[in-house]
C-alpha positions in Angstrom: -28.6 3.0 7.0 -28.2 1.7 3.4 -27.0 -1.9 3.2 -24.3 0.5 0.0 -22.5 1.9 3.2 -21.3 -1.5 4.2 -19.2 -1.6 0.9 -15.8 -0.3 0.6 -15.5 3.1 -0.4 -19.3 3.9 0.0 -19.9 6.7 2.5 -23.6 7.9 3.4 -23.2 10.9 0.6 -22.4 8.3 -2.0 -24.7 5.4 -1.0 -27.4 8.5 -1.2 -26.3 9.4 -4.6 -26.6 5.5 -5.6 -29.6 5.5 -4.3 -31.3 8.4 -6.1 -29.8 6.6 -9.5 -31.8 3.7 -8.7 -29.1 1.4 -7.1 -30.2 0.4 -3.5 -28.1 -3.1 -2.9 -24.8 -4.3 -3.6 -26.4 -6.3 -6.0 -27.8 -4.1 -8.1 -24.6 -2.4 -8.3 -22.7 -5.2 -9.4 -25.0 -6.1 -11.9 -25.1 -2.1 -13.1 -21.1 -2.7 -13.3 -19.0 0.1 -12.3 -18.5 2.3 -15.4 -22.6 2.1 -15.4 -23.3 3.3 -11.8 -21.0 6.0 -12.8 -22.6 7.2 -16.1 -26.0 7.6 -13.9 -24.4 9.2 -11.5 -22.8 11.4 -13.8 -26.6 11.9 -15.7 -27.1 13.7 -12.5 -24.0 14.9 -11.4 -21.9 16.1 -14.2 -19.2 16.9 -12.0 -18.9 13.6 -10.8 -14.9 12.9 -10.1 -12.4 10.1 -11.4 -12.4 9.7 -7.2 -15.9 8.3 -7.5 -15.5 5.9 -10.4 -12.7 4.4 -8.4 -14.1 4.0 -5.4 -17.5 2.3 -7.2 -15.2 -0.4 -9.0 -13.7 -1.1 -5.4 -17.1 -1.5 -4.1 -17.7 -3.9 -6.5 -14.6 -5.8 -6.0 -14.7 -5.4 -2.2 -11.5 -3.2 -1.6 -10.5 -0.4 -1.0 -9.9 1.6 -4.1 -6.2 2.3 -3.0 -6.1 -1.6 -3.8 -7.3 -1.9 -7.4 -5.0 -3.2 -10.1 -3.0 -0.7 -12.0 -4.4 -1.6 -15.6 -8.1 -2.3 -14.3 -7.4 1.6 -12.9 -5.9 2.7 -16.2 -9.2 1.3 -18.4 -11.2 3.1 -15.4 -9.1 6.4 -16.4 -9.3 5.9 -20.4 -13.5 5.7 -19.6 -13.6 8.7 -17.5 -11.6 11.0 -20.5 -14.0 9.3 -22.8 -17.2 9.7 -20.9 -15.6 13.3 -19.0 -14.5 14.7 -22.9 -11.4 15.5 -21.2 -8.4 14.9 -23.4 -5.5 12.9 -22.4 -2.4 14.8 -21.5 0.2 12.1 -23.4 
């Protein structure tokens, strides 16, 4: 089993996915950041959800993602328009 799964939020699918992007450790993926674990899983994934951002920046804070901050999960939603080219619906 992949020391990613003992994160929060990290399942075996996504700890597989981390993986295949070159992150193997929690320490690697805090020191890839969040927003750029997603952008590599995205390189391989472009489908990759807003659900998966969020639960990579609550593996690196070590909560769940229900838990984040609201304007730590606002920046997270303002990089996944910018990086998804979805525009914002204000």
């Amino acid at each position: 089993m992949s020391e990613l799964t003992g994160l929060p939020n990290i399942g075996p699918e996504l700890a597989r996915l981390l993986e295949e992007a070159d992150i193997h450790d929690p320490e690697t993926l805090r020191a890839v950041g969040t927003e750029g674990a997603f952008l590599r899983l995205k390189a391989r994934d472009p489908s990759a959800c807003f659900h998966k951002l969020t639960a990579l920046e609550g593996a690196v804070q070590g909560v769940r993602k229900t838990q984040l901050d609201p304007e730590r999960k606002e920046e997270l939603r303002r990089f996944f328009r910018d990086c998804s080219g979805k525009k914002s619906r204000e």
